[in-house]
C-alpha positions in Angstrom: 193.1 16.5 82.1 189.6 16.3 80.6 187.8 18.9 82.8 190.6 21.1 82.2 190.2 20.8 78.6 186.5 20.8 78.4 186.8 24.1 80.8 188.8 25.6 78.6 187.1 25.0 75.5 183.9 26.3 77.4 185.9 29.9 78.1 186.3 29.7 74.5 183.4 29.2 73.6 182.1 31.6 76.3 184.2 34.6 75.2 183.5 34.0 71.3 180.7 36.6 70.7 182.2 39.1 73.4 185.1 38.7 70.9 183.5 39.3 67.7 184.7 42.3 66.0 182.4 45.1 64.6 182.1 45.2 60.9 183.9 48.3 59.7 182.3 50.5 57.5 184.2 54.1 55.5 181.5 56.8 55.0 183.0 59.1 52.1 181.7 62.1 52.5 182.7 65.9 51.5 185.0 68.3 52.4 185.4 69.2 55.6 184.7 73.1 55.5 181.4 71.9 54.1 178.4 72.0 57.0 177.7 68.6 55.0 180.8 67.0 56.8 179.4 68.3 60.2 176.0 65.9 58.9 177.9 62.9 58.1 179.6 63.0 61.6 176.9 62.6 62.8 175.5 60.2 61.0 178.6 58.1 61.9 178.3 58.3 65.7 175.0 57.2 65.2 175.4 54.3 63.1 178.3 53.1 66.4 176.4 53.9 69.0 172.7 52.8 67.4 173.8 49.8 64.7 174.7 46.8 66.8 177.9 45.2 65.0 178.6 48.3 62.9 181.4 50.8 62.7 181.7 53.5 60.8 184.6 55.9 60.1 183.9 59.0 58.1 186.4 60.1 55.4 186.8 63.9 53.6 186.3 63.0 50.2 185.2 65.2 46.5 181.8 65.0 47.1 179.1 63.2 45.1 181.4 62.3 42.1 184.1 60.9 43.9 182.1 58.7 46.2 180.5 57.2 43.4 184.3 56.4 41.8 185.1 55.2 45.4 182.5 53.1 45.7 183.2 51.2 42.9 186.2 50.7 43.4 186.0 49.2 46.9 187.3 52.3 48.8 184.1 53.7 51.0 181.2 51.6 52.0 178.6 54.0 52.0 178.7 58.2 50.6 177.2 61.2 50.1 175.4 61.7 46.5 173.0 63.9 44.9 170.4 62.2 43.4 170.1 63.6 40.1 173.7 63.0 39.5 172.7 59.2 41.0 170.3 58.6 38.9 173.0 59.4 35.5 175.3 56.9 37.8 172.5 54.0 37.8 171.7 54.8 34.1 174.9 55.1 32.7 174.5 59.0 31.2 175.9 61.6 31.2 179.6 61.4 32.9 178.7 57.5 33.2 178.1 57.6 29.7 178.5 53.6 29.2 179.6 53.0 32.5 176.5 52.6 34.7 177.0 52.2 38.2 175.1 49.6 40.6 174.1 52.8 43.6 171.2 51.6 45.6 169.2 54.7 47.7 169.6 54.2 51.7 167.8 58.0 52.8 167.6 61.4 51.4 168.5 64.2 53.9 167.9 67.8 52.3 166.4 69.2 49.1 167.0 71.8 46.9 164.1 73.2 45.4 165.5 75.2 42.6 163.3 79.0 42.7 162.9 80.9 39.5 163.3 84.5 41.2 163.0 87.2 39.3 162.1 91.2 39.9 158.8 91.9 40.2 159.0 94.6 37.9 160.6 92.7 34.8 156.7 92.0 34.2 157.6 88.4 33.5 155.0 85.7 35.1 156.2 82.6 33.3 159.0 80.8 32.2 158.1 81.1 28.2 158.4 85.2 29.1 162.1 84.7 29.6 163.4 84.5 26.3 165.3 87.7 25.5 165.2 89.0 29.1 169.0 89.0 31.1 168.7 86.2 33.8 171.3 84.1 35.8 171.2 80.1 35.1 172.5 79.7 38.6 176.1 80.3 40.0 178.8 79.6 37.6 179.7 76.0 37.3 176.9 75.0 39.7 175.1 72.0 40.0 171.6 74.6 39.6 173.7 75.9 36.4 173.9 72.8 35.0 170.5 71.7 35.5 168.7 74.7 35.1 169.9 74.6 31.0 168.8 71.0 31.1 165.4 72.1 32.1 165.1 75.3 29.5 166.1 72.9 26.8 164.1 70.0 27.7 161.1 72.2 27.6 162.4 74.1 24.7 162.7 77.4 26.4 165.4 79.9 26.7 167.1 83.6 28.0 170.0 85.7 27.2 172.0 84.3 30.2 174.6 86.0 32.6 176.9 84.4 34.6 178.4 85.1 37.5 179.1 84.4 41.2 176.3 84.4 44.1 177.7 88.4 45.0 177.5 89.5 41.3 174.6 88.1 40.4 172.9 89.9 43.7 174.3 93.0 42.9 173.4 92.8 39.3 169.6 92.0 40.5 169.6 95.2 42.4 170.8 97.5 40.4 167.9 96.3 37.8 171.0 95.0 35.1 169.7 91.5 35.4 166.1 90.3 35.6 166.5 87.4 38.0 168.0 84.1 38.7 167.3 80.4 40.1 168.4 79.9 43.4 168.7 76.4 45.7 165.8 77.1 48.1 166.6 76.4 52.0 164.1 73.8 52.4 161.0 74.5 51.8 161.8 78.7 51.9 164.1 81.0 49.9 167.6 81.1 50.5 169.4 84.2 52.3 170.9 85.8 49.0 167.2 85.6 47.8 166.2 87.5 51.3 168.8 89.9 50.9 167.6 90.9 47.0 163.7 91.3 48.4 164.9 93.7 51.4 165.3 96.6 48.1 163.3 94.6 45.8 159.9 93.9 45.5 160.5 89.9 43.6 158.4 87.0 42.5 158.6 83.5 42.2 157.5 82.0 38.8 156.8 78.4 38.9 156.2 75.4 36.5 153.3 75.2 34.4 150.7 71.7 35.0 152.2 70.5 31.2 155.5 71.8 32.3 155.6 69.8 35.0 154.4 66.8 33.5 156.8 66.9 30.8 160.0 67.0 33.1 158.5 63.7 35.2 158.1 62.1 32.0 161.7 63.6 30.2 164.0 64.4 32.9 164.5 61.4 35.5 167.3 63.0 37.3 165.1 65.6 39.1 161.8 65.6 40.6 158.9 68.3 40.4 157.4 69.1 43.6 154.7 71.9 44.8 156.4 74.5 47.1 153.3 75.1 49.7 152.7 79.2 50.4 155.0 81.2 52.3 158.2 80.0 51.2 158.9 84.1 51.8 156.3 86.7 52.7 153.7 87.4 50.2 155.3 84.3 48.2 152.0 82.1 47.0 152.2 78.2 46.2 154.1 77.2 43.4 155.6 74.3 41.5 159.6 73.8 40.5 162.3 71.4 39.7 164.2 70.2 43.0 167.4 67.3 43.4 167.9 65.9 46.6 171.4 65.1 48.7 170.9 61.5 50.5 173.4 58.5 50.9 174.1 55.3 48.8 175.6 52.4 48.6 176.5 49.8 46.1 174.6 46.7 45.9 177.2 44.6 47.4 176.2 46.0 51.0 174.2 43.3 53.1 170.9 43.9 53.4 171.3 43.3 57.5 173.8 46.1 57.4 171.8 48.5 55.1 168.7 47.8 57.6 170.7 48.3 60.2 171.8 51.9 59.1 168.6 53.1 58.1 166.9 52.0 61.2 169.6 53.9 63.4 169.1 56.3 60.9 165.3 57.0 60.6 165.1 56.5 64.3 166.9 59.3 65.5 165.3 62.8 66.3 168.2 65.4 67.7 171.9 64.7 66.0 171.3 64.9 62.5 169.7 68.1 63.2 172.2 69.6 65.7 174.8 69.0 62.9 172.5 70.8 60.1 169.7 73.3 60.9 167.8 72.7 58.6 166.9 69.2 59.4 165.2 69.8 62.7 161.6 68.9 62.2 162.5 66.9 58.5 161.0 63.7 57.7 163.8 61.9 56.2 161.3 58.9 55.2 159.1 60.8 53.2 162.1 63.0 51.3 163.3 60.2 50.7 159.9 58.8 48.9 159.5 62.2 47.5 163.4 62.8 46.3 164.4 59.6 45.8 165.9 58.8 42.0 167.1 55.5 42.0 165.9 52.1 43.7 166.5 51.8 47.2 169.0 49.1 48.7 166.9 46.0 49.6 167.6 46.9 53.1 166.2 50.1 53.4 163.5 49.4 51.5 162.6 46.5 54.7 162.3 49.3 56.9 160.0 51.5 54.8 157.2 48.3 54.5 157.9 47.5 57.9 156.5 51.5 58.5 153.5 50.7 56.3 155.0 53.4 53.6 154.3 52.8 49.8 157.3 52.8 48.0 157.3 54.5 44.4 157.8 52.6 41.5 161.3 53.9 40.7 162.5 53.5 44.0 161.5 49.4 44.4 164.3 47.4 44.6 164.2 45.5 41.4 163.3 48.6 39.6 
C-alpha cells in the first residue's frame, strides 16, 4: 500500500511543472484596420513562442487612450501608447488632469518626426517667419494638430492656420493657397503626401532653432527634439524637429520577471516585427526607445538594457 502511495505521489510530483499553466497576459492594442494591429500580432506570437511561461492574447481596442483606461482598470496587461500622451498619463496633465496614472515604458517601436514642410517659394526659412503666412497645423483633430499648437505656443510663435484633411491640405499646397504644413515623417524620411507635393513643388524643410530646441527639452516633456540626419528626401539637408514615439506599457503592477521576459523576446527578435510593419526592418528598438522614451521604464525592462551595457536616461530610470 506504501509503494503504491509513495509512486503515486512521485507521478504527482513528477507531472507538477509539465502541468503548470502559462501566465495569461491581454495586449490592448488598436483597431484592427490599423497596420498597428498587424505589429502587435506579432508581438504576441513572439512573446508565446519566445517568453517561457507567458501567453499573450491580443485584443482590438481605442488605441492609446483606451489602453491607458484599461490598464487601470485591470482589463489588459500590457498596450499600445504614444509617449507624449504617456507621459500626461504618468504626470497627471492634460486629460489626466489629477488623475495620474502609474505607466512604466517596456520598448518604443516607431517615431514620428513631425516635418515643418513648406513651399520653397513662400520665402520662409524659419519658424518665427510664419506668422501671418496660411499653413496647416497638421490634419484636423490629429495628434500632429494638437501638438503642433503646443509647440507654436510654447515657443510663443504663431500662423493664420487652415485646417483640413490630408487630400485638402495637398491640394491646397499645390495650387500655392496654402504655404505648407507639418507632416508625421516615415521614420527618418518624409512621408508619401509629402513626396507627392515635391513631384510639382519644389519644398523645404524648416527645422528648430539650437534655443528653440532647448527650450521645448526644458518646457515640453511630452515630446522629444531630435536631429533628422540629411536625406530625409532629395536635396533635404539635416535638420532638427519635434518628434513622439508609439511603444508599449504597462502598469507597475507587472512582475518584473514577466516584463524582462517580454522585452528580452522582444529586443531579441530580428524578422517578425518587421514583416508586420515595414518600416521596422533595420530599427533599433533599444535605442528609440532611449531616444523616444517619456516616462521611466518598468523595472524589468530596464534589467535588460544594463544587462546590454546601455545608459539609461535620467527620465527613463525606474525610480524617476
Amino acid at each position: 500500500m506504501k509503494t503504491t502511495l509513495y509512486a503515486l505521489m512521485g507521478a504527482t510530483l513528477l507531472a507538477g511543472p509539465a502541468l503548470a499553466q502559462d501566465k495569461d497576459l491581454l495586449i490592448g492594442s488598436t483597431s484592427a484596420s490599423s497596420s498597428h494591429y498587424g505589429y502587435f500580432v506579432a508581438v504576441g506570437q513572439l512573446i508565446n513562442e519566445k517568453a517561457e511561461g507567458l501567453k499573450a492574447s491580443v485584443v482590438e481596442t481605442g488605441a492609446t487612450m483606451d489602453n491607458i483606461r484599461r490598464m487601470a482598470r485591470g482589463q489588459v496587461d500590457l498596450g499600445l501608447v504614444t509617449t507624449n500622451t504617456a507621459q500626461h498619463a504618468v504626470s497627471g496633465t492634460n486629460d489626466f488632469e489629477g488623475n495620474a496614472q502609474d505607466l512604466r515604458l517596456l520598448w518604443v517601436y516607431t517615431n514620428a518626426p513631425q516635418n515643418v514642410i513648406l513651399r520653397k517659394d513662400a520665402g520662409v526659412d524659419s519658424l518665427e517667419g510664419l506668422s501671418g503666412v496660411r499653413f496647416n497645423p497638421g490634419i484636423k483633430g490629429s495628434s500632429t494638430e494638437s501638438t503642433t499648437e503646443a509647440v507654436f505656443a510654447t515657443l510663443g510663435l504663431d500662423a493664420d492656420y487652415v485646417r483640413g484633411s490630408t487630400t485638402d491640405i495637398v491640394g491646397a499646397i499645390k495650387d500655392n493657397r496654402v504655404a505648407g504644413y507639418v507632416k508625421s515623417g516615415s521614420g527618418l524620411k518624409l512621408d508619401g503626401s509629402t513626396m507627392d507635393i515635391a513631384t510639382s513643388t519644389d519644398i523645404t524643410v524648416v527645422g528648430l532653432s539650437d534655443a528653440q530646441a532647448d527650450t521645448l527639452r526644458e518646457k515640453m516633456p511630452d515630446i522629444s527634439v531630435i536631429d533628422i540626419p540629411e536625406g530625409a528626401a532629395d536635396g533635404i539637408p539635416a535638420y532638427t524637429t519635434w518628434s513622439f514615439g508609439v511603444g508599449v506599457a504597462a502598469t507597475a503592477s507587472m512582475d518584473d520577471e514577466t516584463a524582462y521576459k517580454i522585452v528580452s523576446a522582444i529586443m531579441a527578435d530580428d524578422s517578425a516585427q518587421a514583416n508586420a510593419m515595414a518600416s521596422l526592418k533595420g530599427a533599433d528598438l533599444a535605442q528609440m526607445t532611449l531616444d523616444y522614451g517619456t516616462v521611466p521604464l518598468h523595472p524589468g525592462a530596464a534589467r535588460w538594457f544594463e544587462e546590454q551595457g546601455l545608459e539609461i536616461p535620467a527620465k527613463l530610470q525606474p525610480g524617476s
